[in-house]
C-alpha positions as CSV (number, residue, x, y, z in Angstrom):
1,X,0.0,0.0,0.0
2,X,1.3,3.5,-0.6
3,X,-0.1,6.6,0.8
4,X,-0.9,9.0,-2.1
5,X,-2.6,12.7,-2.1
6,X,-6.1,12.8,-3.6
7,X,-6.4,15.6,-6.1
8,X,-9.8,16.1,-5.2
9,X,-9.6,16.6,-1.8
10,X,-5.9,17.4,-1.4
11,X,-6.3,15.0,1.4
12,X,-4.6,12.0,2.3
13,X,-5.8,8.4,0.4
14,X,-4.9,4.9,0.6
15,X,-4.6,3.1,-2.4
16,X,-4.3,-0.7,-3.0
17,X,-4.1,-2.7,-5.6
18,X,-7.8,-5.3,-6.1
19,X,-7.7,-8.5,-6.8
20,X,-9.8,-8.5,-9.7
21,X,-7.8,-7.7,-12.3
22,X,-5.8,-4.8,-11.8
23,X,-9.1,-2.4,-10.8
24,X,-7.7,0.2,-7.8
25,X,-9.9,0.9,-4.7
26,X,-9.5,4.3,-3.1
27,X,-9.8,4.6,0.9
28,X,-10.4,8.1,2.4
29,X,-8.9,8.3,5.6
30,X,-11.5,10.5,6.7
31,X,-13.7,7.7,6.7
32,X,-11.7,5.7,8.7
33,X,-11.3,8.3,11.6
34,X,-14.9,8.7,11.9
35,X,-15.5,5.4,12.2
36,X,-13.0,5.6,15.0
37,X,-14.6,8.5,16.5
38,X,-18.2,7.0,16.2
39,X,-17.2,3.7,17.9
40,X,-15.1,5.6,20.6
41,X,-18.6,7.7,21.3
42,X,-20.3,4.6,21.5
43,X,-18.0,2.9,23.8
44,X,-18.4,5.9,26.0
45,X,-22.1,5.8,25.7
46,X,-22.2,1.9,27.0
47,X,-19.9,2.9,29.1
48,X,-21.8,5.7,31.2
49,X,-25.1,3.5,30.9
50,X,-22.8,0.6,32.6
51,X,-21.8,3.3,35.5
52,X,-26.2,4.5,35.1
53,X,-26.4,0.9,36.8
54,X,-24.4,0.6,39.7
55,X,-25.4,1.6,42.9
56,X,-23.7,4.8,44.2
57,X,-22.1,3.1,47.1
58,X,-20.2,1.1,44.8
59,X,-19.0,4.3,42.9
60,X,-16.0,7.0,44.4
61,X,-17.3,10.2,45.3
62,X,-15.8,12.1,42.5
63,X,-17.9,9.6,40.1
64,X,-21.0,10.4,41.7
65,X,-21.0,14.1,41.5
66,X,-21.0,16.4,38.0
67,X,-18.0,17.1,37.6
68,X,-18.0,14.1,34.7
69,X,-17.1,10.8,34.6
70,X,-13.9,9.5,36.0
71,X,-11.7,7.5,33.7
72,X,-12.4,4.5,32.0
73,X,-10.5,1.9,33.8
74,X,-12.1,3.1,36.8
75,X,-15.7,3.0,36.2
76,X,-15.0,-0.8,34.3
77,X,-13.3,-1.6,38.2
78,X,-16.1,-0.7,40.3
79,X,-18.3,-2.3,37.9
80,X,-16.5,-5.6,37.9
81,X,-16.5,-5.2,41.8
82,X,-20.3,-4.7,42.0
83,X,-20.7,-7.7,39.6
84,X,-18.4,-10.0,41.5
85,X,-20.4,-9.6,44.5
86,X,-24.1,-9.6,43.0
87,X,-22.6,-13.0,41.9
88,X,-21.3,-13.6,45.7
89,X,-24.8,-13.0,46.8
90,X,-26.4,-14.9,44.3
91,X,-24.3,-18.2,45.3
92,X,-25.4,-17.7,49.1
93,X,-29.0,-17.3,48.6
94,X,-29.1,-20.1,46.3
95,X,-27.1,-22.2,48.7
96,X,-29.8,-21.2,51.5
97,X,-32.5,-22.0,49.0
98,X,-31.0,-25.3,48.7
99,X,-30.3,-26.0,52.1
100,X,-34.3,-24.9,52.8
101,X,-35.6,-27.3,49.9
102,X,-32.7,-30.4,51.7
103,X,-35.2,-29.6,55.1
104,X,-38.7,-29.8,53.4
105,X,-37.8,-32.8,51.5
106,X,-36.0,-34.1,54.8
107,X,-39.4,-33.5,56.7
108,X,-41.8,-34.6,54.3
109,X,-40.4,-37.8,54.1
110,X,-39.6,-38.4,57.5
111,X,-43.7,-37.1,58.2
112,X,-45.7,-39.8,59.1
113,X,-48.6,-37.8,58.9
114,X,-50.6,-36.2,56.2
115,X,-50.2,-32.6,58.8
116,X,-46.5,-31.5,59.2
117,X,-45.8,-28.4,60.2
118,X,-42.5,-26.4,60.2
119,X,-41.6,-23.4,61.9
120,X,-37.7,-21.9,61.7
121,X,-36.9,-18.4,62.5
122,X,-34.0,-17.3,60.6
123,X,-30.3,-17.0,62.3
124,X,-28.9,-15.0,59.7
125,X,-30.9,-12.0,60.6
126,X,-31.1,-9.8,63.5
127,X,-34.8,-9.0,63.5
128,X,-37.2,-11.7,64.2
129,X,-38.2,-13.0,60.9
130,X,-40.3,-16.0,61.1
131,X,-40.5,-18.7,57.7
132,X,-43.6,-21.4,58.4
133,X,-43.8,-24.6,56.0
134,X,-47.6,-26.0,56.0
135,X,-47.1,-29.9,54.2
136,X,-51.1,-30.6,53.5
137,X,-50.1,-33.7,51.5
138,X,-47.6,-35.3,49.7
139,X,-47.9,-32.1,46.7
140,X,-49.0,-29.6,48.4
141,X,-47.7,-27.6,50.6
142,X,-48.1,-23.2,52.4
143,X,-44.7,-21.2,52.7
144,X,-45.8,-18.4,55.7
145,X,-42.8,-15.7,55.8
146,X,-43.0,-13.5,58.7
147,X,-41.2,-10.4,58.9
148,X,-40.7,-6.6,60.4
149,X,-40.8,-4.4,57.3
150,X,-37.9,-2.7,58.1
151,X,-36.1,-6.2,56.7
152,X,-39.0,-7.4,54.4
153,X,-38.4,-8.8,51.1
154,X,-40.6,-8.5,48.6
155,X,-43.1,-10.9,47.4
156,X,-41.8,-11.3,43.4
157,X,-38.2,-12.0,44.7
158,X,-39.6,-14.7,46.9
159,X,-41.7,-16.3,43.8
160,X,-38.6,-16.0,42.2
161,X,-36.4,-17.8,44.6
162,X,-39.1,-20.4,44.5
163,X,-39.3,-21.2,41.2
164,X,-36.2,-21.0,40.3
165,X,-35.8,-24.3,40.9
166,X,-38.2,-25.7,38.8
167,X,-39.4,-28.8,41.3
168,X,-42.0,-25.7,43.0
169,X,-44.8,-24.9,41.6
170,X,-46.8,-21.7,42.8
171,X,-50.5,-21.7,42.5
172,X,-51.9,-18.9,44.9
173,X,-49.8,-15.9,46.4
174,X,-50.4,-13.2,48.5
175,X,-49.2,-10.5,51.0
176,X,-50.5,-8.0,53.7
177,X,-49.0,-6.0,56.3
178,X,-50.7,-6.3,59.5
179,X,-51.0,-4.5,63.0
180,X,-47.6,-4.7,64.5
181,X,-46.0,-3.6,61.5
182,X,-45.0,-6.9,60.1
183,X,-45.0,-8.3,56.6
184,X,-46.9,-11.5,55.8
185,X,-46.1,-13.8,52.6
186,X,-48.6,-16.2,51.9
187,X,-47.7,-18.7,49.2
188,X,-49.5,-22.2,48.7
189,X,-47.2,-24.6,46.4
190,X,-47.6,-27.6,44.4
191,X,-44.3,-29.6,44.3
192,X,-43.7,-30.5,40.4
193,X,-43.1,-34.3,39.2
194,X,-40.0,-34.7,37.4
């Protein structure tokens, strides 16, 4: 490739030879730094919708105020750091989630009833948060969550943690806050044969 002068333009071209026969093809290099300059706008555009996403706790104090965005590798750090531990969390809640299904399955087999029920109060939090498992039968079964609402969760994330699984069904859901300013879940299931 040689770099020759366009007489046009009197600007900068790139000439090569084809391979079809001798033809030549003409790049501007115009068109090459605005390509460079439009993907270098998009990157910053994913980039401050990336940074739109995090939580501000996660973010430096410079970052958070006006004064503009803080430089690249930067933002992509505290990113990666929020995404590691959404991950982090994930893993434990799934990990309790197992370790709550490994107790229902433990008690409704070792039931010798058709009534079982199962009361635990959580250890991992401070305030009193109450979970309640109702086994009507070998399918069926009533998830009670208790809780101040000062700590509640709320009801989709609990579906969600449900029936993630995919062996829970949920066929009726519903929640109220009552006198004592507690949250109440009430969630009927229907375990799923696979």
């Amino acid at each position: 490739m040689s770099s020759v002068l366009c007489m046009r333009e009197r600007e900068p071209c790139m000439k090569r030879r084809g391979g079809d026969g001798g033809t030549t093809m003409v790049f501007d290099m115009k068109d090459e730094e605005m390509s460079t300059t439009k993907e270098r706008g998009e990157m910053e555009d994913l980039c401050s919708r990336l940074v739109s996403l995090i939580p501000q706790d996660y973010l430096p104090l410079e970052t958070t105020s006006e004064q503009g965005s803080s430089d690249l590798p930067s933002q992509l750090m505290h990113a990666t750091t929020y995404i590691k531990d959404l991950r982090e969390r994930v893993e434990q809640l799934k990990q309790r989630r197992n370790h709550c299904y490994a107790k229902m399955q433990q008690a409704s087999k070792s039931s010798s009833s058709n009534d079982l029920e199962t009361t635990a109060t959580t250890g991992s939090c401070s305030r009193s948060q109450e979970i309640r498992v109702q086994f009507d039968g070998a399918e069926h079964f009533d998830v009670n969550l208790t809780m101040s609402s000062e700590s509640r969760v709320e009801l989709y994330m609990v579906i969600r943690a449900i029936e993630e699984d995919g062996c829970v069904e949920i066929i009726e859901a519903s929640s109220c806050l009552v006198e004592n300013g507690n949250v109440v879940h009430l969630i009927k299931c229907r375990l799923l044969n696979n």
